[in-house]
N, C-alpha and C positions, 0 to 999 in steps of 0.2 A: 771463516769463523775461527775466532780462538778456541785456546783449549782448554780453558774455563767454560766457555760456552758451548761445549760439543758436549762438557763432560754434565752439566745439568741437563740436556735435553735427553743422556744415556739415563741420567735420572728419572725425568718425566717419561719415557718411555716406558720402564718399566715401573713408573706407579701405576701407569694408565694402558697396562698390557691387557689379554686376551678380555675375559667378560667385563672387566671394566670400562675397559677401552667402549665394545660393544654396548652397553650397559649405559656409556656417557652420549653415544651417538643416539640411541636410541632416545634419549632424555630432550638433545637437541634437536630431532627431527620432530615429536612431539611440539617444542615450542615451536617450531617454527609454520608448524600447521594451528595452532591453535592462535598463533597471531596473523595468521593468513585471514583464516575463520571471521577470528574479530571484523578483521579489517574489512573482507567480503560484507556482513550482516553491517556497519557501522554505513558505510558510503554506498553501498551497493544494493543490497537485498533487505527486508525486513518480516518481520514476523508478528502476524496480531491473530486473534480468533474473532469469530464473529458471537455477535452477543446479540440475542434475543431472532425475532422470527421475521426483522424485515425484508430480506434478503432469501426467503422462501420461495418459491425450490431449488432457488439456483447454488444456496449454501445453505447449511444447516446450523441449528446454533449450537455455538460450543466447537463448532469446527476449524481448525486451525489453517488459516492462510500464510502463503507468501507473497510480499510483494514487492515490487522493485523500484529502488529508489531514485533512480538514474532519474531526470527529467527528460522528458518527454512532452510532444504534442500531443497532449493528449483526445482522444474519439468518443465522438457519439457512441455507447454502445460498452465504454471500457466498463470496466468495474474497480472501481477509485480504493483507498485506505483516505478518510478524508478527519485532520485534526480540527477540532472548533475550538475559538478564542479561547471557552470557558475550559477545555483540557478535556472533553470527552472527544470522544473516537468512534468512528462508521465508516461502516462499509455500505457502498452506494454502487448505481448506474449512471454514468455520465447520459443525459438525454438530450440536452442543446448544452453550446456552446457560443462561444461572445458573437455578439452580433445576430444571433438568433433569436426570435419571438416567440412568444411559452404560452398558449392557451389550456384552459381545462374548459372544456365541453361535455356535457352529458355523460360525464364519466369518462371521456378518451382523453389524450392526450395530443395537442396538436402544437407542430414547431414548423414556425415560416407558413400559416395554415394548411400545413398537411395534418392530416390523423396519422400518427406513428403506427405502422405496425409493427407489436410487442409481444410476442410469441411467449416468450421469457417472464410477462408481466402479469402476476393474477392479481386478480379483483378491478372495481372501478378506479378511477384515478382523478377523485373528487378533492377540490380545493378544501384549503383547511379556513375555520374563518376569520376573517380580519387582520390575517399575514400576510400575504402577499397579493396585490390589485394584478388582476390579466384584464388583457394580455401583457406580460410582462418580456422587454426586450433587454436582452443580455449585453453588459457593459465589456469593455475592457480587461481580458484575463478570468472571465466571469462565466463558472458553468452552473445550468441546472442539473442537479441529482436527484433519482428517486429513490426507494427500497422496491424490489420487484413486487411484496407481496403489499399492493398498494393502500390495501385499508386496513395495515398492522404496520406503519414505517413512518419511524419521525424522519423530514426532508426537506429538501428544497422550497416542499409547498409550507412548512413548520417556520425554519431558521434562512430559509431565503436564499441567494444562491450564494455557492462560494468562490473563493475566487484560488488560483493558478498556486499558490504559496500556502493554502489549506490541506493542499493533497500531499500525502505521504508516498504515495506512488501505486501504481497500479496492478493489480492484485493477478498473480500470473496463474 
């Protein structure tokens, strides 16, 4: 190093001594966490709340989820963040998936003609009318969802099933 350039970094050194110095690191440890942050919640994680009571008891409304955006295989059983064409947003239970058959009987629900048992699920789970014909057999990338609390949930039986590129990611 010259001695021009030794003699500005004596410079900089002492612009940027004791709490400053401190004072500067602390500024960049701050951005550096807060574009971490971003970046985590942006690719990675996301944050919605639930709205309204179809998803009773298993979330309350107004209660604030996360969920993870990573793509997944997603299960029978998950609990979805799912976006519709029209730009609204729910939160749902994955119940069949592609290649599964979706009946409503008597109030149950039956996939591949089993009767699901639903522990998680109150009320009947009575088709809505003139939406979707059962038994109805799931396409290509194509899940059924319901709302737990079955006779207060616009779903799958409502707007029909959705498909793999609908889902914001699964609700941890």
């Amino acid at each position: 190093m010259n001695k021009e350039g030794r003699r500005q970094r004596k410079l900089l050194s002492r612009r940027f001594s004791g709490r400053k110095q401190s004072a500067l690191i602390l500024v960049e440890g701050i951005a550096v966490i807060l574009m971490a942050t971003a970046v985590l919640f942006y690719f990675v994680l996301g944050v919605t709340s639930v709205s309204g009571e179809s998803m009773f008891p298993s979330f309350m409304n107004h209660e604030t989820v996360i969920f993870l955006r990573i793509p997944i295989d997603y299960q029978v059983g998950d609990v979805v963040g799912i976006k519709m064409t029209n730009g609204e947003h729910y939160i749902k239970r994955i119940v069949a998936r592609a290649g599964d058959t979706v009946d409503l009987q008597n109030g149950r629900l039956l996939v591949n003609g089993q009767v699901m048992d639903e522990s998680y699920a109150v009320g009947q789970t009575l088709p809505e009318a003139g939406n979707v014909t059962y038994p109805l057999t799931l396409g290509d990338q194509q899940y059924f969802v319901l709302g737990d609390n079955r006779e207060n949930s616009t779903d799958s039986r409502t707007f029909g099933p959705v498909v793999k590129s609908q889902i914001e990611g699964k609700i941890l």
